[in-house]
C-alpha positions in Angstrom: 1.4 14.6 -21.8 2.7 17.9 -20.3 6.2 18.3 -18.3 4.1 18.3 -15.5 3.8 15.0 -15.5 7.7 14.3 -16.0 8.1 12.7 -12.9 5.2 10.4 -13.2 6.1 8.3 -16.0 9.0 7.7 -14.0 6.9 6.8 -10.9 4.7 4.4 -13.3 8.1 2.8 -14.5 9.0 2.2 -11.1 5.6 0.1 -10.2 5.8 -2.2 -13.4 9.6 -3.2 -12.4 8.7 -4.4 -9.2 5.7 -6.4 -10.7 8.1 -7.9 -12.9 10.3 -9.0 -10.5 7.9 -10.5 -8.0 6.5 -12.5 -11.2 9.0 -12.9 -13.1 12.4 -13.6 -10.5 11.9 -17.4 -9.7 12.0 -18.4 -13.6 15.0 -16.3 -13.7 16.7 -18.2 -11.5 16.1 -21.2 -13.2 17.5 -19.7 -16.4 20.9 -18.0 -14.9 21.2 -21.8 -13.0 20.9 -23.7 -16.5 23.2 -20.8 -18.5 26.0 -21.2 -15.7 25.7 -24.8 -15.4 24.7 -26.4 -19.1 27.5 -24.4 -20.7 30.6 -25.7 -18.6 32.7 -28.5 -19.8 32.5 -29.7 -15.8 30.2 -30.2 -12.8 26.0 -30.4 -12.4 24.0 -30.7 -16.1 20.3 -30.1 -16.0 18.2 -31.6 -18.0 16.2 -28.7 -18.7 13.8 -26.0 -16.8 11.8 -28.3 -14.7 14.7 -30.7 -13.8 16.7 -27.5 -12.6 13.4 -26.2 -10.7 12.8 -29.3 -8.9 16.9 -29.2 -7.6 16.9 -25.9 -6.6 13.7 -26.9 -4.5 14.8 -29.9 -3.3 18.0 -29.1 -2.0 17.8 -24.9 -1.1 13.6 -24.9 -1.4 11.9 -21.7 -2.2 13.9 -19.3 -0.7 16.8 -20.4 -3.4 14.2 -19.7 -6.8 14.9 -16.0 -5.3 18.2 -16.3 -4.4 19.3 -12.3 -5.9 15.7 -11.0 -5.4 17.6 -8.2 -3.1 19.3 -6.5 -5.8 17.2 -7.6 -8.5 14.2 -5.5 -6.8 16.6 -2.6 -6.8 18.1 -2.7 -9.8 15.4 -3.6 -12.1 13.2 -1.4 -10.0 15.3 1.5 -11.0 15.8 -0.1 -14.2 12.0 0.1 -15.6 11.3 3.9 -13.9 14.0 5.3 -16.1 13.3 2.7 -18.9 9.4 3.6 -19.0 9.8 7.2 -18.1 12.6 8.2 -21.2 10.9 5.6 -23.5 7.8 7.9 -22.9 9.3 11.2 -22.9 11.3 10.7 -26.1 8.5 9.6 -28.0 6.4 12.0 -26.8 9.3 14.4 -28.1 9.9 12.5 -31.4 6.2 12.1 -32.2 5.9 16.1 -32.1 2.3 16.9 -32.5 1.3 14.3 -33.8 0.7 12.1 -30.8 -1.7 9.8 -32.1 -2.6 7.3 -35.1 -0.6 4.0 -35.9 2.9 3.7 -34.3 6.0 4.3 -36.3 9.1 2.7 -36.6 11.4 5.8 -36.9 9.8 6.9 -33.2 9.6 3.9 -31.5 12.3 2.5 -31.8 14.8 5.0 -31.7 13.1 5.6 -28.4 13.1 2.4 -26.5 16.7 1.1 -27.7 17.8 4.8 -26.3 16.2 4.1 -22.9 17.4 0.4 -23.5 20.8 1.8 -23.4 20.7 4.3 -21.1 19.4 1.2 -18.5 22.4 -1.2 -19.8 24.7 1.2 -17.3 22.4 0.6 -14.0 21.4 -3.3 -14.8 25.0 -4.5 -15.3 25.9 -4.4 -11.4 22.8 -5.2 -10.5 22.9 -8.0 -12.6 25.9 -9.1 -12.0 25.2 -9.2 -8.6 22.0 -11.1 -9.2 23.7 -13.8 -11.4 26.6 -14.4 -9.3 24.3 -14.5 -6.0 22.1 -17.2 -8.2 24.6 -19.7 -9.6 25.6 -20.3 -5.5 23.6 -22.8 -4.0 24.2 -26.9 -3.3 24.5 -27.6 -7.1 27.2 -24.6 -7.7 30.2 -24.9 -8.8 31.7 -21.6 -6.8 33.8 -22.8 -4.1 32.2 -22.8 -0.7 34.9 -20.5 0.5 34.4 -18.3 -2.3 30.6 -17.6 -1.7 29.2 -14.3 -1.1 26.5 -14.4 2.2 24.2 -12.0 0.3 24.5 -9.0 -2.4 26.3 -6.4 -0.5 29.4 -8.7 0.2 29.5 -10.1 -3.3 29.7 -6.3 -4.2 32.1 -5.6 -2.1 33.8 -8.8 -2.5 33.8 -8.1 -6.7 35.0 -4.9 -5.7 38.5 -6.0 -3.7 39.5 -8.2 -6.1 38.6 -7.3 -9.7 38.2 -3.1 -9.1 35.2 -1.0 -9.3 35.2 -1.7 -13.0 34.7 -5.3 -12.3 31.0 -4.7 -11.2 30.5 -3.5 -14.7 31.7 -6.7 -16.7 29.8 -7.9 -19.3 28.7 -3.8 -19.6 28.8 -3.7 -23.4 26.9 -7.4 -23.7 24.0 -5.8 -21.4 24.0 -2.9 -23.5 23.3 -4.7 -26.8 20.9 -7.0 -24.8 18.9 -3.7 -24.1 19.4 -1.4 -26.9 18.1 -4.4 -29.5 15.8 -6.3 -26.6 13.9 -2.7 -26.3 13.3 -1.9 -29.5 11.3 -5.2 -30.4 9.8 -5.3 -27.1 7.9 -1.7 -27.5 7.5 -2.2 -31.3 5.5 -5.7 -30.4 4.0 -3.6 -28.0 2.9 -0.9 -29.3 1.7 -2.4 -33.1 0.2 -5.1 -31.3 -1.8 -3.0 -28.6 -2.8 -0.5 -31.8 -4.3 -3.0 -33.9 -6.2 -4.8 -31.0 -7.6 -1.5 -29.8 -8.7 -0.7 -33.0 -10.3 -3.7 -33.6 -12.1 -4.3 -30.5 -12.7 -0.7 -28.5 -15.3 -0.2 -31.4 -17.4 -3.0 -29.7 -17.2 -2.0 -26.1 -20.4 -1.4 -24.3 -19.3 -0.6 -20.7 -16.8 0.9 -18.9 -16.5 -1.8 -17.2 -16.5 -3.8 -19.9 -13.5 -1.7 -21.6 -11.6 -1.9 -18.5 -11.3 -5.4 -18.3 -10.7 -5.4 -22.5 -8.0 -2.8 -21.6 -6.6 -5.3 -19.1 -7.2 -8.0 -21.4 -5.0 -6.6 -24.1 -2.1 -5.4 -21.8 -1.2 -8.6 -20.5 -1.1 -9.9 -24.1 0.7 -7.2 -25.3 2.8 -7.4 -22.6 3.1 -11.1 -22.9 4.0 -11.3 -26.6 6.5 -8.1 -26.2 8.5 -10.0 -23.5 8.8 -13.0 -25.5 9.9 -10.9 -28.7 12.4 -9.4 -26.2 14.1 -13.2 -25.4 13.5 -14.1 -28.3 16.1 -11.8 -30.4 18.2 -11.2 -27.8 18.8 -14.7 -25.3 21.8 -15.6 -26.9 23.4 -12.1 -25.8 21.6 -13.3 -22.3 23.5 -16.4 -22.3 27.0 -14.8 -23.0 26.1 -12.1 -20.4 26.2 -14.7 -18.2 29.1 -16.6 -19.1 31.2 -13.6 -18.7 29.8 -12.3 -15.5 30.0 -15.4 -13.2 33.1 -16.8 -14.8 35.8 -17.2 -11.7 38.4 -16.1 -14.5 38.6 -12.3 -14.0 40.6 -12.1 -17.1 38.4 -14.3 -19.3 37.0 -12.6 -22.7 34.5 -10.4 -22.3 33.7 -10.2 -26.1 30.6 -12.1 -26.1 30.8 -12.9 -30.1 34.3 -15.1 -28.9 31.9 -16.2 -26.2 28.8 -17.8 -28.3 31.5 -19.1 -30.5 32.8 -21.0 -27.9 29.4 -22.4 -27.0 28.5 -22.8 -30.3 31.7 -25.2 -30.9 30.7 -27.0 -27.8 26.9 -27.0 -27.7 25.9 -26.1 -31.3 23.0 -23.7 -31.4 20.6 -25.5 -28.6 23.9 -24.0 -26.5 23.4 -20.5 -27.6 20.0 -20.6 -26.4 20.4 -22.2 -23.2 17.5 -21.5 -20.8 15.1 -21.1 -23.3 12.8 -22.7 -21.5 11.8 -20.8 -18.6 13.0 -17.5 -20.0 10.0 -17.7 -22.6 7.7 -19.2 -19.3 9.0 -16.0 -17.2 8.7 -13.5 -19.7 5.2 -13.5 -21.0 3.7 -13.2 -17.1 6.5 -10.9 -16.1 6.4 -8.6 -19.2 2.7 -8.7 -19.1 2.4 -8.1 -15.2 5.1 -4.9 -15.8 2.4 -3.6 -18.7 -0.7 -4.0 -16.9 0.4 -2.5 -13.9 2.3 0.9 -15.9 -0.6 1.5 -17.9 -3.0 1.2 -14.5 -0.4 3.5 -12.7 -0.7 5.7 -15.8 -4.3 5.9 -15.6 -4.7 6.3 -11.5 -1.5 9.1 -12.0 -3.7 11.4 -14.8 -0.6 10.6 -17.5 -3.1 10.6 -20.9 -2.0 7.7 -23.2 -2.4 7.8 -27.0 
């Protein structure tokens, strides 16, 4: 991959976050509802994903599963270019000339929990945003008079009375969430898309027939990265969001004192609240986001190893 094609992986990036979002922001929702709401000692409890999905359609319909979908597509559009385009360029830098054979440890994830960090600075206000424009609806707890009518004002809004800096609470949660998230997600990845290619190019006949195998094993990989994401890092998730939609501007942002709270009130099941449809949304999301970077790859000339 020369510099030439610098800007491309960037540009690839930038198409898998807003397949990820389109797939992937309803079950969000759902999640950010149930962390907010199944964690406080007060108001609505859901029963779990379905119960919660059913509510939010009921009383705000469809439009309220995407309630945040403004600055999510932003945010996590800009998100993935820069998270795909440095995870990309620093391996291709770590791997040195040797860009090929089984992916290692010491490159890969090095690489993605550096991009995953670099990202934790442009996905906390966007996040933010997104979570405190998601926990409003008929069921919220947020005062009516308190409400923001869409993501500009709650920016703004955040902005008059907690300071600039208070667009990036919860900064240090999302950069854990993204450094550790990363690094399993592109180590699932990339071990699992080397052994499957491996094992099953060898029998491709076609082109065709390699295509839809090469389709075929990016939405598993995909799939199974996004769920090795969640999966090691939700509990951060859940704090994450605690601290960002808490009307207490001076609450603890420390999200170990945070899942120690839940976990006094809630016991573990607390710690991974929205479990559910996080593990639902990430599998099509993550594997939507892989399918459609490695096809944007391909149409863009970027050689993959």
């Amino acid at each position: 991959m020369g510099d030439t094609s610098s800007y491309k992986d960037y540009v690839a990036g930038l198409i898998a976050g807003v397949a990820t979002v389109v797939t992937g922001h309803p079950f969000d929702t759902v999640k950010v509802k149930l962390q907010k709401h199944n964690t406080e000692s007060r108001g609505i409890t859901y029963r779990g994903g379905l119960h919660c999905t059913a509510r939010i359609l009921k009383t705000d319909g469809v439009r309220g599963l995407y309630r945040g979908a403004t600055s999510s597509f932003i945010g996590v559009s800009f998100e993935s270019s820069l998270l795909f385009g440095i995870y990309s360029r620093t391996k291709h830098s770590l791997q040195g000339s040797d860009q090929n054979g089984r992916p290692r440890p010491q490159v890969v994830i090095p690489s993605a929990a550096y991009g995953g960090a670099i990202i934790s600075f442009i996905l906390c206000p966007s996040e933010l945003v997104k979570c405190r424009m998601q926990v409003q609806g008929t069921d919220s707890l947020v005062p009516v008079s308190s409400r923001y009518s869409g993501p500009v004002d709650c920016a703004l809004k955040t902005i008059k009375t907690e300071g600039a800096t208070g667009l990036f609470r919860g900064g240090f949660t999302t950069f854990l969430r993204e450094s550790i998230g990363n690094a399993v997600f592109f180590s699932v990845y990339e071990n699992v898309r080397y052994y499957m290619h491996s094992h099953l190019h060898s029998t491709s006949n076609s082109n065709v027939h390699g295509n839809l195998m090469d389709m075929g094993i990016g939405i598993l990989t995909g799939g199974l990265g996004g769920v090795g994401f969640w999966l090691a890092v939700l509990p951060l998730d859940v704090a994450k969001t605690v601290i960002q939609t808490s009307a207490d501007k001076n609450a603890t942002r420390n999200p170990f004192l945070v899942l120690r709270s839940i976990y006094r009130n809630a016991g573990i099941k607390g710690c991974y609240t929205g479990l559910g449809p996080t593990i639902l949304r990430a599998f099509p999301a993550n594997a939507a986001a892989i399918v459609c970077w490695e096809l944007a790859m391909k149409v863009l000339g970027i050689p993959r190893d």
